[in-house]
Residue, then its C-alpha position, 0 to 999 in steps of 0.5 A: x519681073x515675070x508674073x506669078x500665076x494664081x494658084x488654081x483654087x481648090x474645092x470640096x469634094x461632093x460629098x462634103x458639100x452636100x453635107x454643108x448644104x445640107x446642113x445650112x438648109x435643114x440644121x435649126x441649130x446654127x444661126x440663121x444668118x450662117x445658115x442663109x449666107x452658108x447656103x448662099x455661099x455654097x450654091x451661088x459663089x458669091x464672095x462673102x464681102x458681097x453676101x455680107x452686103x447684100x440688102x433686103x431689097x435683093x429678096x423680092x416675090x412675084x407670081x408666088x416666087x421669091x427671088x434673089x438678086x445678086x447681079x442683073x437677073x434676078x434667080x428664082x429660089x426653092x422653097x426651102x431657101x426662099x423660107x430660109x432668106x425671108x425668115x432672116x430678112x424679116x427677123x426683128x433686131x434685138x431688143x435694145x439695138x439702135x432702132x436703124x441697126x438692121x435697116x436694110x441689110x440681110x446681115x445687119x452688123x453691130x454698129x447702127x446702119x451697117x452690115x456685118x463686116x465679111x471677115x465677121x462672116x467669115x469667123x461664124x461659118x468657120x466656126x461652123x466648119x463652112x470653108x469659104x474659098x473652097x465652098x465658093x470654088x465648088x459652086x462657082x464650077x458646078x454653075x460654071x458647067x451648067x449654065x454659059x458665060x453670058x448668063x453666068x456673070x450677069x447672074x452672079x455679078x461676074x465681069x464677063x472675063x471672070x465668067x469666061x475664066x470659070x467655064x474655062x477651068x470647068x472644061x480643062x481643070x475640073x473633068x473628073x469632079x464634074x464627072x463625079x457630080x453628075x454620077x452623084x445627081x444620076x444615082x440620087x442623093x443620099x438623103x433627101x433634101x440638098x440635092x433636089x434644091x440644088x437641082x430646082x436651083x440648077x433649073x431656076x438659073x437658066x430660065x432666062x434662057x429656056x423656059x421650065x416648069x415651075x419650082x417644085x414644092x416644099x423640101x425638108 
């Protein structure tokens, strides 16, 4: 039987991602953990079944920086996210939870020693109106156009096919929209905040290839 080829995954257009990051960073309004995992999902492609298990220990500081850990290399954060994910790992069960609940998890789940489940994460950021697939497809391709494949998977925890894959869709697949973000990043965003972390982030993710400065200072 012949093979049926997957269907090639569809994004968000820039301005709607934008938007949702914007509003995972800045909106105090939402959850804390749709906020982080939103935020983690938008900037980084991460599926949500490994956002969902991600443990405290993937947040880690050193020389004033806060890192996360989602493959091998660890990625220095802004500030605005590196606040956002310390303020969820260091946020207290609720009163009455089994003391170990949330032991260990940035996404702590009901039942005492275990995360959130990723459909459970997936129901609260599309309560939210945050589209998992599309939202991992559009961060997955910026990156893909940004950073090499040898540094990508060991970043993100991508198998060196995978990370092949994405930068091969980038090159023949995605033209107009990387066409599109780098017009958007030239002219500037069209508030402050998403577009400068993204942009810090966009230049913490290849210092393990070339030296930057230092992560600018706070973003509201």
């Amino acid at each position: 039987m012949p093979h049926r080829p997957k269907a090639d995954p569809v994004g968000l257009d820039e301005d709607s991602h934008w938007d949702l990051l914007h509003q995972c960073l800045t909106d105090t309004r939402l959850g804390l953990d749709v906020r982080a995992a939103g935020a983690i999902l938008l900037l980084f492609g991460q599926h949500l079944t490994r956002i969902a298990a991600l443990p405290t220990t993937a947040l880690t500081t050193g020389d004033g920086t806060t890192f996360l850990t989602l493959g091998r290399t660890p990625i220095p954060l802004p500030t605005t996210l590196a606040d956002l994910l310390t303020t969820l790992a260091d946020r207290p069960a609720p009163q009455g939870w089994a003391v170990n609940t949330s032991a260990g998890w940035l996404f702590p789940g009901h039942l005492p020693g275990a995360h959130i489940s990723a459909a459970a994460l997936s129901r609260r950021l599309a309560t939210c109106h945050i589209p998992n697939r599309p939202a991992r497809t559009t961060a997955l391709v910026a990156l893909a156009g940004d950073v090499p494949p040898a540094v990508l998977g060991p970043m993100l925890g991508l198998h060196p096919i995978t990370a092949v894959q994405w930068r091969r869709r980038v090159a023949t697949d995605w033209t107009a929209y990387l066409q599109a973000r780098q017009r958007a990043l030239a002219d500037g965003p069209p508030y402050p905040g998403p577009d400068s972390v993204v942009r810090q982030v966009r230049q913490a993710v290849p210092a393990v290839i070339r030296p930057v400065g230092p992560i600018s200072a706070d973003l509201h």
